[in-house]
N, CA, C and O of each residue as an XYZ file, in Angstrom:
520
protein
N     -18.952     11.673    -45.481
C     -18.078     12.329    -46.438
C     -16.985     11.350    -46.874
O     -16.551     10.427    -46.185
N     -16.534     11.736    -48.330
C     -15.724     10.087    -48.602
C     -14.509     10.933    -48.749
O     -14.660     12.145    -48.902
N     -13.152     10.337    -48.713
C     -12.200     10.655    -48.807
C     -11.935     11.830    -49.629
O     -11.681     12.957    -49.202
N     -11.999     11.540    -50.600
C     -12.050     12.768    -51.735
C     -12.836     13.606    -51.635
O     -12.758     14.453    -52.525
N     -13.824     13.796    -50.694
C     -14.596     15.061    -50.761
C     -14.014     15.841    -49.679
O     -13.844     17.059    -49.724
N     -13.599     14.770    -48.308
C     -12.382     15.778    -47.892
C     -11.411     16.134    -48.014
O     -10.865     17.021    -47.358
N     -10.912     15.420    -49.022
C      -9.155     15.944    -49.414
C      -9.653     17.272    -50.022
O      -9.131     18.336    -49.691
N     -10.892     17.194    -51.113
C     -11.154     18.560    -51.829
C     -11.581     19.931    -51.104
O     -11.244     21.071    -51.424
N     -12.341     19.558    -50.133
C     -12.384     20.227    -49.345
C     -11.323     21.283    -48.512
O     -11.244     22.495    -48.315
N     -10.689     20.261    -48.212
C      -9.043     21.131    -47.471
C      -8.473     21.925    -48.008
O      -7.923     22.935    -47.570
N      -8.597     21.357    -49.460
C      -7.524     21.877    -50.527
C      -7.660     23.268    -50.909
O      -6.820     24.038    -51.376
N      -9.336     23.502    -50.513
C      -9.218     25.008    -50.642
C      -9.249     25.621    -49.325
O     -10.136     26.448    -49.115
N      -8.548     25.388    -48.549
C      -7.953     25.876    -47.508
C      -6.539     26.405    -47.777
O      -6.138     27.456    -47.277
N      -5.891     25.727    -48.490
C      -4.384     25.529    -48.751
C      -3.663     26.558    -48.575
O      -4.427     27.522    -48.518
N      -2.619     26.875    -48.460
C      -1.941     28.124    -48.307
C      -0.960     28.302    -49.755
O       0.242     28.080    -49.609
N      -1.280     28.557    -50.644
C      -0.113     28.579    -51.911
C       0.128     29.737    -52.452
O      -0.025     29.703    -53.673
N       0.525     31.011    -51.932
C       0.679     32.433    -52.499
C       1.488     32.360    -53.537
O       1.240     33.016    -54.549
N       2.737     31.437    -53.438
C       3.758     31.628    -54.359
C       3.931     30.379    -55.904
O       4.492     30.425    -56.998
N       3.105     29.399    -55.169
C       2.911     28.741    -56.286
C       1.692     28.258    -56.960
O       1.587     27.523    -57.942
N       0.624     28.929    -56.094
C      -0.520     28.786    -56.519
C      -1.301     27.209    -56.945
O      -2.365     26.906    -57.484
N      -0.080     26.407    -56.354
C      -0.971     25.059    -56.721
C      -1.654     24.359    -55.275
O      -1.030     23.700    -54.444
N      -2.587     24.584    -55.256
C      -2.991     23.843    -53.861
C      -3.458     22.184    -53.493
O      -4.252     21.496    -54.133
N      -2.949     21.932    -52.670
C      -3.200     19.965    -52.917
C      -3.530     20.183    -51.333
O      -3.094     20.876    -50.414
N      -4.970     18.794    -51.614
C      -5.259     18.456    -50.629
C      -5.061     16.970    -50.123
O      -4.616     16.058    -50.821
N      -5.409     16.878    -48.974
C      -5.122     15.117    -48.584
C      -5.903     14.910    -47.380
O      -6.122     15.759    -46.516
N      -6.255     13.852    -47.397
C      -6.979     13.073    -46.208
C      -7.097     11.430    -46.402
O      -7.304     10.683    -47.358
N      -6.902     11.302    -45.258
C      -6.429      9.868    -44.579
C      -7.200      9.111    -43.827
O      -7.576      9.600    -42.762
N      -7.547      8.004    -44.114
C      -8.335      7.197    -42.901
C      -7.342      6.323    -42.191
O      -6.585      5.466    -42.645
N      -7.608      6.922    -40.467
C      -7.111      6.084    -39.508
C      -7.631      4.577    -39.928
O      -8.334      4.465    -40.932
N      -7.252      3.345    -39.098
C      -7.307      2.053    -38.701
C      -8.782      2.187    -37.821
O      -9.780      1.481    -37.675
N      -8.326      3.475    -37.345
C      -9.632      3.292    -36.602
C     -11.112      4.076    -37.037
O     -12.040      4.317    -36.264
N     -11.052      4.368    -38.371
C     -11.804      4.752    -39.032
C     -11.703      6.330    -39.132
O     -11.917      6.896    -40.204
N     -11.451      6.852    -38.262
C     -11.532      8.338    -38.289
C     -10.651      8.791    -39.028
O      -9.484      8.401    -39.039
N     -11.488     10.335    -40.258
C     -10.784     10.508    -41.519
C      -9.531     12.084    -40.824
O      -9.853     12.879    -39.940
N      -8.665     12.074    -41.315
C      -7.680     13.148    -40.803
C      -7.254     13.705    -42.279
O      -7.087     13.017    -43.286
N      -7.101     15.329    -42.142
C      -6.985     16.011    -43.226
C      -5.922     17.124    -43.567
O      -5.696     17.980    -42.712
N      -5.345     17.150    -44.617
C      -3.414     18.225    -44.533
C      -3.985     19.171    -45.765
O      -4.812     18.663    -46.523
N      -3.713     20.046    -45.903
C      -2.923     20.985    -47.132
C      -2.104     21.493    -46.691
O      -1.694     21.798    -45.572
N      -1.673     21.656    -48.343
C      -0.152     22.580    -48.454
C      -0.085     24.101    -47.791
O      -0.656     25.167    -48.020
N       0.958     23.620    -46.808
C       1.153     24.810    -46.866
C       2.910     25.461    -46.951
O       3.979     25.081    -46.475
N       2.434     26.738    -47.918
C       3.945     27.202    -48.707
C       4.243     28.179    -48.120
O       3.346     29.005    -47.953
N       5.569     28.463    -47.593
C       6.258     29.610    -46.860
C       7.623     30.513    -48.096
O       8.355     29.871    -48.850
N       7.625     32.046    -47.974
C       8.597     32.271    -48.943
C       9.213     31.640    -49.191
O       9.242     31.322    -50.380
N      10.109     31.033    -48.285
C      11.606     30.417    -48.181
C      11.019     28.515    -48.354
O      10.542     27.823    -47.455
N      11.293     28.097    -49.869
C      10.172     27.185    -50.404
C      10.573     25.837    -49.321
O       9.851     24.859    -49.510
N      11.422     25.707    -48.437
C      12.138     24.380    -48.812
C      11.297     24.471    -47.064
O      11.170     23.394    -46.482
N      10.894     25.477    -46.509
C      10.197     25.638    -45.143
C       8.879     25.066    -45.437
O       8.427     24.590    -44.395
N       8.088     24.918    -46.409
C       6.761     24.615    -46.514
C       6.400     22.771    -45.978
O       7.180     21.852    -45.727
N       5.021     22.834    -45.972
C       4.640     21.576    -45.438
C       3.841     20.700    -46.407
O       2.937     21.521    -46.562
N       3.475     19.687    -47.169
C       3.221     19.035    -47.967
C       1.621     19.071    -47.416
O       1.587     19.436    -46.241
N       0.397     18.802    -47.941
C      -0.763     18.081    -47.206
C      -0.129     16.676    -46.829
O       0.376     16.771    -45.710
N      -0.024     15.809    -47.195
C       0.328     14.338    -46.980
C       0.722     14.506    -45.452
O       0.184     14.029    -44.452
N       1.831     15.331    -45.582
C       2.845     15.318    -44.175
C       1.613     16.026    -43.194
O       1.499     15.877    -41.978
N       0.791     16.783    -44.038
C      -0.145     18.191    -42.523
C      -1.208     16.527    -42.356
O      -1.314     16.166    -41.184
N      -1.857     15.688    -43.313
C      -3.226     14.731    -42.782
C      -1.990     13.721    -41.625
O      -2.421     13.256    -40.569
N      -0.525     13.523    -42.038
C      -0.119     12.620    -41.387
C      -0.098     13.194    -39.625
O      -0.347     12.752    -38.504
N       0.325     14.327    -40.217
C       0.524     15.010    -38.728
C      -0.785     15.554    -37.720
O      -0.685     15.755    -36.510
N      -1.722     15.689    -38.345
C      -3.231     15.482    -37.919
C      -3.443     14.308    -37.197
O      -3.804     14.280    -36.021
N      -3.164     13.103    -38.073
C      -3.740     11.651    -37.355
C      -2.420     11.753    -36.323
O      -2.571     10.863    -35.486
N      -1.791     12.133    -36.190
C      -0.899     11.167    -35.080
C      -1.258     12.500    -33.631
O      -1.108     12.123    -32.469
N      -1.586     13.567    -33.843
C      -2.204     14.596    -33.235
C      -3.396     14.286    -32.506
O      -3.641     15.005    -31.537
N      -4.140     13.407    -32.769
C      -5.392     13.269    -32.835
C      -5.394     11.520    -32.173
O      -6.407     10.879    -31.893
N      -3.855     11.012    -32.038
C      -3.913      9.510    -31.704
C      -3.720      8.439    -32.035
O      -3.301      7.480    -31.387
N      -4.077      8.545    -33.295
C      -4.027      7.447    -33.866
C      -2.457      7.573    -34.938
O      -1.810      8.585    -35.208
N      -2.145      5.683    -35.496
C      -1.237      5.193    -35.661
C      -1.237      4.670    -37.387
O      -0.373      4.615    -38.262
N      -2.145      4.463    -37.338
C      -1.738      3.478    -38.841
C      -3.041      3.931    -39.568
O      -4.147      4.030    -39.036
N      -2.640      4.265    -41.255
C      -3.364      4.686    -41.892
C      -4.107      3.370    -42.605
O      -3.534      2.300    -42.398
N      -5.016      3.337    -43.219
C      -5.941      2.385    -44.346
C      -6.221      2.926    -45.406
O      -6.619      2.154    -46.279
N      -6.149      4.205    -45.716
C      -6.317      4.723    -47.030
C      -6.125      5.909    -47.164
O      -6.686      6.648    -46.355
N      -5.335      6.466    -48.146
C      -5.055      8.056    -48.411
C      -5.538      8.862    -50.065
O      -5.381      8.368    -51.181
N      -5.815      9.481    -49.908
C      -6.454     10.559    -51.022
C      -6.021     11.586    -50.851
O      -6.164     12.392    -49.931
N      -5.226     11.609    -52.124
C      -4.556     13.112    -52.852
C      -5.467     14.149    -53.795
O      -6.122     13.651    -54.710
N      -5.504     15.439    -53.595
C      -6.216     15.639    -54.966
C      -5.509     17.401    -54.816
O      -5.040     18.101    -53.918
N      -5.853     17.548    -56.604
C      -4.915     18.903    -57.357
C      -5.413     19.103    -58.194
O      -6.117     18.233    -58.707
N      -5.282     20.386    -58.756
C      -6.058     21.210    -60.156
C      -4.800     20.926    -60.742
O      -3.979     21.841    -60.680
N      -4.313     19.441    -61.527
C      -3.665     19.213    -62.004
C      -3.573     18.534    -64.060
O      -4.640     17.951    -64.255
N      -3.086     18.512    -64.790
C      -3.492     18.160    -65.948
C      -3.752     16.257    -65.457
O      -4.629     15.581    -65.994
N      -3.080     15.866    -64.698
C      -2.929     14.155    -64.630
C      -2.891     14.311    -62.603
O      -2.569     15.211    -61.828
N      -3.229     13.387    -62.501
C      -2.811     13.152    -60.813
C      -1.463     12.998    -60.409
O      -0.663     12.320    -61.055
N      -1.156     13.651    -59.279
C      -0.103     14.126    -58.763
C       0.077     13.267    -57.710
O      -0.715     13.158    -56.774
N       1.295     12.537    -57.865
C       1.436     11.084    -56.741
C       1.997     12.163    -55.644
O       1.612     13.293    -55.945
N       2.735     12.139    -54.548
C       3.060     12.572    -53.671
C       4.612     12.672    -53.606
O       5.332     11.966    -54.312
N       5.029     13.477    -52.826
C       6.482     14.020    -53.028
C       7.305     12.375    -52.491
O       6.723     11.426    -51.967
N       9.030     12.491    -52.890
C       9.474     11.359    -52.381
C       9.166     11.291    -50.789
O       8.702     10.285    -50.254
N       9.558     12.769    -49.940
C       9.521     12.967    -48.654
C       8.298     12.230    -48.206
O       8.537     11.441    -47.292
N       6.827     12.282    -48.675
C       5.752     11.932    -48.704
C       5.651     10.812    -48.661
O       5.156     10.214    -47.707
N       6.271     10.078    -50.081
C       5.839      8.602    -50.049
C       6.772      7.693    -48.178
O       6.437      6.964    -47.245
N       7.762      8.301    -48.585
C       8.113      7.617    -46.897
C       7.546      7.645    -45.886
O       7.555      6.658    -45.149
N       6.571      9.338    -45.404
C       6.176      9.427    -44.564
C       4.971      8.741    -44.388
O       4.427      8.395    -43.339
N       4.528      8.549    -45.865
C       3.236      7.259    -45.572
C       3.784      6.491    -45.436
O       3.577      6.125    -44.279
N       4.633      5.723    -46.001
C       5.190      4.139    -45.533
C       5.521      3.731    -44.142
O       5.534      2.646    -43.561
N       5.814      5.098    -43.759
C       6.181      4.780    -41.930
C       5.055      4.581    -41.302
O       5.168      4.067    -40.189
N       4.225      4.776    -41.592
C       2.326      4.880    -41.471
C       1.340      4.009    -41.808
O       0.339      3.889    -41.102
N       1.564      3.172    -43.152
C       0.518      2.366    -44.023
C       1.739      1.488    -44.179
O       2.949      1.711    -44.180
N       0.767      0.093    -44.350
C       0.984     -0.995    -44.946
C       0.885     -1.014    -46.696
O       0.032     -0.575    -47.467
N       2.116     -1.702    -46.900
C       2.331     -1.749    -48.185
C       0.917     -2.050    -49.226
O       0.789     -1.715    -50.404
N       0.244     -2.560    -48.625
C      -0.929     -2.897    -49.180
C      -2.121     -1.506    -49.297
O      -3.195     -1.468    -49.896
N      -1.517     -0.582    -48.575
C      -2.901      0.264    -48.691
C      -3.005      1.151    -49.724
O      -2.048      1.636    -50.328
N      -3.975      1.332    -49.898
C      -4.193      1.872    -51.417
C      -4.258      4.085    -50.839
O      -4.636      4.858    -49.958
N      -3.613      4.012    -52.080
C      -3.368      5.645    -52.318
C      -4.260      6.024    -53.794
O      -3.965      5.667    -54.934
N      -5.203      6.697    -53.443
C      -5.872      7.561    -54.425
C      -5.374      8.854    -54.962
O      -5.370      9.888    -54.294
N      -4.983      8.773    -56.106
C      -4.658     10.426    -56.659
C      -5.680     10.834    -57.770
O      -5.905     10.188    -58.794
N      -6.234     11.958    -57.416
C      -7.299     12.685    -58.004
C      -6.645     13.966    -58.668
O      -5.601     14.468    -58.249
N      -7.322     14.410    -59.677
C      -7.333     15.613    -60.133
C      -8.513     15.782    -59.835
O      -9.271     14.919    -59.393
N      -8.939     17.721    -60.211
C     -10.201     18.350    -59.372
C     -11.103     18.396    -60.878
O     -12.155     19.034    -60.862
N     -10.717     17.778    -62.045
C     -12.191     17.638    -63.011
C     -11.975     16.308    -63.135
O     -11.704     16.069    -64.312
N     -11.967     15.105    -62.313
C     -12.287     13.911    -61.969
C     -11.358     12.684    -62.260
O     -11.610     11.507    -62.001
N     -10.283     13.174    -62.824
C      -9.364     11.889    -63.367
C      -8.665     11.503    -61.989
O      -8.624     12.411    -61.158
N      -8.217     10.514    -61.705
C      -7.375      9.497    -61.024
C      -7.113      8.207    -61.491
O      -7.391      7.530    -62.481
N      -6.320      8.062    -60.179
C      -5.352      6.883    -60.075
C      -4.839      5.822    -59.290
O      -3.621      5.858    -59.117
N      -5.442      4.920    -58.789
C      -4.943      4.379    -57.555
C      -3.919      3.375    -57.653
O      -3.756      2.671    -58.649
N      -3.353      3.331    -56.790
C      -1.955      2.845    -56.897
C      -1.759      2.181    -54.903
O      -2.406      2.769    -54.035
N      -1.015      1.224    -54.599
C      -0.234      0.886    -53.507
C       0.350      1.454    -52.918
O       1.164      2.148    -53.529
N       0.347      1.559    -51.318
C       2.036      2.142    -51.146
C       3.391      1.502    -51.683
O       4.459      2.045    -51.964
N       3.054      0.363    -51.728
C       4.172     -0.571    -52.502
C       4.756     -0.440    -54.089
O       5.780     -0.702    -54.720
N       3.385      0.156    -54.310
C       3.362      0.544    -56.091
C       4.200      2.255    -55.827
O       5.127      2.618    -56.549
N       3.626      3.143    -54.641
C       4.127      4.166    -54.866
C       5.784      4.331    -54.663
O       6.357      5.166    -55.362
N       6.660      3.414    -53.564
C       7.535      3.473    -53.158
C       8.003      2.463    -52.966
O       8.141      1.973    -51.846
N       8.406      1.846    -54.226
C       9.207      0.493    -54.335
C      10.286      0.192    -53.743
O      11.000      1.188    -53.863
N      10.828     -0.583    -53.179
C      12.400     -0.249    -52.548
C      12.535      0.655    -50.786
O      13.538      1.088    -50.219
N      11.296      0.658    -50.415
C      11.054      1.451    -49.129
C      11.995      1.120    -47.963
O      12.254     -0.037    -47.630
N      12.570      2.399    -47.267
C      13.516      2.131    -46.325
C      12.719      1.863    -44.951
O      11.841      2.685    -44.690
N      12.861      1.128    -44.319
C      12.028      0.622    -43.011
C      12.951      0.599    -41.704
O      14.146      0.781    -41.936
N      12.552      0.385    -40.230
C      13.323      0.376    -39.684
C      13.835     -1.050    -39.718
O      14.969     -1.101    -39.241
N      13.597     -1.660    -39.929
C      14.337     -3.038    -40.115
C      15.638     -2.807    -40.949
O      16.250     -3.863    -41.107
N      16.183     -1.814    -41.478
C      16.973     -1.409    -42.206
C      18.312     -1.215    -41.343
O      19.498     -1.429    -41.597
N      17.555     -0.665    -40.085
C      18.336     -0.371    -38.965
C      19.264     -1.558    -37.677
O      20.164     -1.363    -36.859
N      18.573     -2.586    -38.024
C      18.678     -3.706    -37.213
C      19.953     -4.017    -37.635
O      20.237     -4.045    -38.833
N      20.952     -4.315    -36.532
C      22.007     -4.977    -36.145
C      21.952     -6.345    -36.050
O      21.284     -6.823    -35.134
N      22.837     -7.461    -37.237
C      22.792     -8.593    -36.894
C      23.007     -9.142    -35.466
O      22.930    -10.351    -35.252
């Protein structure tokens, strides 16, 4: 199964009562094994969970550390890059180099970098004391 057939897959799992848009995501570990998120939306909007954040929180559930490739996908007019919260939480995850797929569900995408998605990325090196 290739990335996008499981991000699509999930996606109709999704939980979206209130906004009805459902996004899926799935991730390949380093170590090959694919890990998979949807949205899920709670009344109180700001409680909900992104897919990005549910495949991130899968792989690190499951063991593993560092992603190699991520796939987004949405019943969207254009592909839907990932929230800001998102793009960090991949960056803490993937190398600037790894490629992010964004799909819509009648076939358009987009691939792009994490570097391309989140230019300017805060790292812990940010944190370091001369």
């Amino acid at each position: 199964m290739t990335l996008r057939e499981a991000a699509t897959a999930v996606r109709e799992r999704a939980y979206a009562p209130y906004s009805r848009f459902k996004v899926g995501a799935a991730l390949m570990s380093t170590t090959g094994a694919v890990h998979v998120g949807c949205n899920v939306e709670n009344v109180a909007y700001p409680e909900g969970t992104c897919a990005e954040a549910g495949a991130i929180a899968a792989m690190i559930a499951a063991g593993d550390t560092r992603i190699a490739e991520v796939c987004v996908i949405a019943d969207s007019p254009e592909p839907v890059p990932p929230c800001g919260g998102c793009r960090q939480k991949i960056a803490e995850f993937a190398g600037q180099e790894v490629k992010v797929t964004l799909c819509t569900t009648d076939g358009k995408k987009k691939v792009m970098t994490v570097a391309e998605l989140l230019p300017g990325v805060f790292t812990s090196a940010h944190m370091d004391r001369a």
